[in-house]
C-alpha positions as CSV (number, residue, x, y, z in Angstrom):
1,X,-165.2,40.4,-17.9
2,X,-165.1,43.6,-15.7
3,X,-162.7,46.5,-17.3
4,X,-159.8,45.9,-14.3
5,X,-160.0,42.1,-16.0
6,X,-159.9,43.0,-19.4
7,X,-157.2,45.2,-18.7
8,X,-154.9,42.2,-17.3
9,X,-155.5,39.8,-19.7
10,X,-154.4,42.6,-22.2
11,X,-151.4,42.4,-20.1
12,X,-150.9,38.9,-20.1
13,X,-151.9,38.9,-24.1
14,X,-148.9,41.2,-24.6
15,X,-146.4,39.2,-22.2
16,X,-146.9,36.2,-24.5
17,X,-146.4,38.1,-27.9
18,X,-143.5,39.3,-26.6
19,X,-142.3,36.2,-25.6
20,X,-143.2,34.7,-29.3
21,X,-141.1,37.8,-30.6
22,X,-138.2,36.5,-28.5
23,X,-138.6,33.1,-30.1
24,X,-139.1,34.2,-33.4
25,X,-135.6,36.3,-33.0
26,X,-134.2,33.2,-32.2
27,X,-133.1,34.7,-28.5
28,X,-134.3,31.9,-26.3
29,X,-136.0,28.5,-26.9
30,X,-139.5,27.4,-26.6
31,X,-139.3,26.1,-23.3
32,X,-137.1,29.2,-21.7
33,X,-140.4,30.9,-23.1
34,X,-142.8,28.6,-21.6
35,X,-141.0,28.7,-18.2
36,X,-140.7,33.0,-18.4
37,X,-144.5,32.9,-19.0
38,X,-145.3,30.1,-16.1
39,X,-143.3,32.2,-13.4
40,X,-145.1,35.4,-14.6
41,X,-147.7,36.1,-11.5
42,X,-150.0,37.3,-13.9
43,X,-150.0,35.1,-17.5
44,X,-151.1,31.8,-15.2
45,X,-153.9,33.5,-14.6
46,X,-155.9,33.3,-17.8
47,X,-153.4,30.6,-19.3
48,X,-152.5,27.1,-18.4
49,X,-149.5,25.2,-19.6
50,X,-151.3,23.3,-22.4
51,X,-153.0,26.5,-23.8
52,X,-149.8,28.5,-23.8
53,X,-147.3,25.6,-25.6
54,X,-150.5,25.6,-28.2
55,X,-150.6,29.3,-28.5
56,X,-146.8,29.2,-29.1
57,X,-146.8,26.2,-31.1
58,X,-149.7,28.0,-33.7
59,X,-147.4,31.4,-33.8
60,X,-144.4,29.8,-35.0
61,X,-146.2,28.2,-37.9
62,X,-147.6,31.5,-38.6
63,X,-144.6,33.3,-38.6
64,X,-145.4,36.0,-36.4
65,X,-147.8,37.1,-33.1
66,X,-151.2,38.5,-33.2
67,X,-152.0,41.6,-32.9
């Protein structure tokens, strides 16, 4: 990926961890989180639906987001 991509799906990395901070908080649910993250204009970029509900789905048996 060219830096200008890399850079984005940083972004987009960061938009979902926030997102799984949110759920870990217990502030919204798992699909107010999914929805946040479809209607982002840059997140659906780099990740489908399917990818991000398994994302989520492996961070809440972790316990916590990547770093």
């Amino acid at each position: 990926m060219g830096k200008y991509k890399n850079q984005m799906f940083d972004i987009a990395e960061n938009r979902i961890d926030t997102q799984i901070g949110y759920l870990l908080k217990g502030l919204i649910t798992v699909d107010e989180a999914l929805e946040d993250l479809l209607e982002d204009p840059l997140v659906p970029i780099f990740f489908d639906k399917c990818l991000l509900s398994k994302i989520i789905s492996f961070e809440l048996r972790q316990g916590s987001s990547v770093q």
